[in-house]
Structure formats: C-alpha cells, structure tokens
C-alpha positions in Angstrom: -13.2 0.5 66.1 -11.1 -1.9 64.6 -8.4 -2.0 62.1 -6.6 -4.2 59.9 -3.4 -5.8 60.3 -1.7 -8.9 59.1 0.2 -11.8 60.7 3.3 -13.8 59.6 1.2 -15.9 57.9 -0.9 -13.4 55.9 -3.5 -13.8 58.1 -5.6 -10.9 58.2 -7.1 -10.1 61.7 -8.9 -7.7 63.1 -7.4 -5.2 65.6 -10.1 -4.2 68.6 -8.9 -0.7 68.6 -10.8 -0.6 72.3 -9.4 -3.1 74.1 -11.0 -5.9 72.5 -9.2 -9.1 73.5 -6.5 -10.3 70.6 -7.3 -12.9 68.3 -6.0 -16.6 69.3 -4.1 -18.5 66.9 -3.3 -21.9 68.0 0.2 -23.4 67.5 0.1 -25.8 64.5 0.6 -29.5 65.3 3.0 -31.1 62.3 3.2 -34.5 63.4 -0.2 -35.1 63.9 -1.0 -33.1 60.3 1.4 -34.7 58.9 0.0 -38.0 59.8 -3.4 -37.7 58.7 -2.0 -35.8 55.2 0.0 -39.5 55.1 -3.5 -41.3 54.9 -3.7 -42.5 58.4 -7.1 -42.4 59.4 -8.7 -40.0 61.8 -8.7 -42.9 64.6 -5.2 -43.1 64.2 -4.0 -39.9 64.4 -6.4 -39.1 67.2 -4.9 -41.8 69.1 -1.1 -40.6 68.7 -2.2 -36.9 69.3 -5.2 -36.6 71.3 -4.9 -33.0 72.0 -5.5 -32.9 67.9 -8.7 -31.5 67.4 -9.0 -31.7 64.1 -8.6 -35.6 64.5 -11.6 -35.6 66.7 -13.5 -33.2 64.0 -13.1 -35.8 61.7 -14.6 -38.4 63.6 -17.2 -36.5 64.5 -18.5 -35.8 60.9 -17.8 -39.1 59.5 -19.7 -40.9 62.5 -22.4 -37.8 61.9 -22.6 -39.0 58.3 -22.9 -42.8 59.2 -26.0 -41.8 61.3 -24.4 -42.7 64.7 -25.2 -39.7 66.3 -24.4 -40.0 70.1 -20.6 -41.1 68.6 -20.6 -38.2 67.1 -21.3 -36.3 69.9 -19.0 -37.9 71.8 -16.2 -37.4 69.6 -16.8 -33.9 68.9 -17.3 -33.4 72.5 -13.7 -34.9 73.0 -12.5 -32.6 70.5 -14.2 -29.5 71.9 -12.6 -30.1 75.2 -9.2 -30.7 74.2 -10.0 -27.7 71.8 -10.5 -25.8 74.9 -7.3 -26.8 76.6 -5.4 -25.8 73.3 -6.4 -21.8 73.4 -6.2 -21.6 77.4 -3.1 -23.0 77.1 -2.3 -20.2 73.8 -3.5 -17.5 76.2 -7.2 -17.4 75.2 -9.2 -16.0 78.5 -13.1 -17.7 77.8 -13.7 -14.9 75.1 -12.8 -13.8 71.7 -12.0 -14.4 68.4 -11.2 -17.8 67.6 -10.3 -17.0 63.3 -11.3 -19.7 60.6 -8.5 -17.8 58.6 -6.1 -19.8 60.8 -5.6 -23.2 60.1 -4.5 -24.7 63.0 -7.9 -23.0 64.5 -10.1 -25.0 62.1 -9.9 -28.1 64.5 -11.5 -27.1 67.9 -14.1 -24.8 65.0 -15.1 -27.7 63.2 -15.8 -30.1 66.8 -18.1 -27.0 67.9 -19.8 -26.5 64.6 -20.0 -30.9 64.7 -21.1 -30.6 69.3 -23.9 -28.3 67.7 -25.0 -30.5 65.4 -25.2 -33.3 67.3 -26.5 -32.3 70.4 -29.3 -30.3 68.3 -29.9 -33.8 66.6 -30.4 -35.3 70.1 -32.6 -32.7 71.3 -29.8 -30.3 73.6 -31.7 -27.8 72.1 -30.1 -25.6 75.0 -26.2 -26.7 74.4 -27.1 -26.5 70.4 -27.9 -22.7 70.6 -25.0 -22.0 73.4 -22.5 -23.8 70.5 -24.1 -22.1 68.0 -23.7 -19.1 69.5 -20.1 -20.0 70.3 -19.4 -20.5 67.2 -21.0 -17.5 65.3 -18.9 -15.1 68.1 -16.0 -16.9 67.6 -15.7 -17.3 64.0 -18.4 -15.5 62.2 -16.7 -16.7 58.6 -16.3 -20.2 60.3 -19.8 -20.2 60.9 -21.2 -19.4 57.3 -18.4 -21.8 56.1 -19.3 -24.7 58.2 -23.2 -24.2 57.4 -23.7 -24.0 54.0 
C-alpha cells in the first residue's frame, strides 16, 4: 500500500506504507551544474567533478551518438560507478526507488539507461537485461522517459 506525499521540492513520492525502503534523493551538485549550464563541455566538468554523474551521462550519449561504442561504455560505466558511490553514500542500501522526478537523480539514471545501451550494443546481453532491469525498478518513469 502506498501513499502520496510530497517533498520540499514538490516532489511527489511514493510512501511504501509496508516497510518499503524510502526513496533516495541525491544531494544536488551546484558547482558542477553550474559549470556545464555555463557551456563548459561534459569533459570539463567531468574532470573538475568526477563524482558528477550527469557529466559522465553526457559523454556517454554523445560518444553513443558518434558510433564509438566501447567509449561509451566506458564512460557510462564511470558514471554508473560513481552513481553508485553517490546513493550509498545518501543512505541508499542496494535497493529501491531511485526517482527521475528528482533532478539531481537523473545523472547516475541516464549512465544506467546509456551502460544498457552500450553493453547490449556490444553483445553483454546479460549486463543489458540486469541494467535494464535496474533501471525499470528503479525509476519506472525514468525508464519510459529514457526509451522513447
């Protein structure tokens, strides 16, 4: 049973009524927004804040885009990782939501929508469906968003 309720933000999440772990909403990182919203490049800013997933994201489609698929793994690999680090470190235990609705979320969501991608382009058909999966339990609206 869940119920409604809404964050400072406006956020609306979803309440697990039976014990359902919390939502995790990962602190926002200004500087490194801040940068890339300046027009430095997704390089750049990954380089000055590494623990920036969004950065990584970036890199990942763009190289994605540019048919250079393995960098694209590799950056949205990177990203993933330091994704990971990020909601451990925000109190996430290995399960949960993970909500699209929160920006600062949207980072490590778009490297594991980008890690599927790649790795399904490189024939990890096994790590494709265990990120896809991820994904789709994490964020079901991130994964309809990131797949259209």
């Amino acid at each position: 049973m869940a119920r409604f309720v809404w964050d400072s933000e406006g956020v609306t999440i979803h309440k697990d009524l039976l014990g359902g772990p919390p939502p995790t909403l990962l602190p926002a990182d200004t500087a490194a927004a801040a940068q890339l919203a300046s027009g430095a490049s997704a390089g750049e800013v990954a380089a000055d804040h590494p623990t920036f997933s969004l950065a990584w994201a970036l890199l990942a489609d763009q190289a994605y885009a540019d048919d250079r698929v393995i960098e694209s793994y590799a950056f949205a690999r990177t990203g993933y990782h330091r994704g990971l680090d990020s909601l451990r470190r925000a109190g996430w235990k290995g399960f949960g939501p993970i909500p699209w609705e929160h920006e600062p979320n949207r980072g490590f969501l778009m490297c594991l929508h980008a890690l599927t991608r790649a790795a399904a382009s490189i024939n990890e058909n096994e790590e494709a469906a265990r990120c896809a999966e991820f994904l789709a339990d994490s964020s079901p609206t991130a994964a309809a968003e990131l797949t259209k």
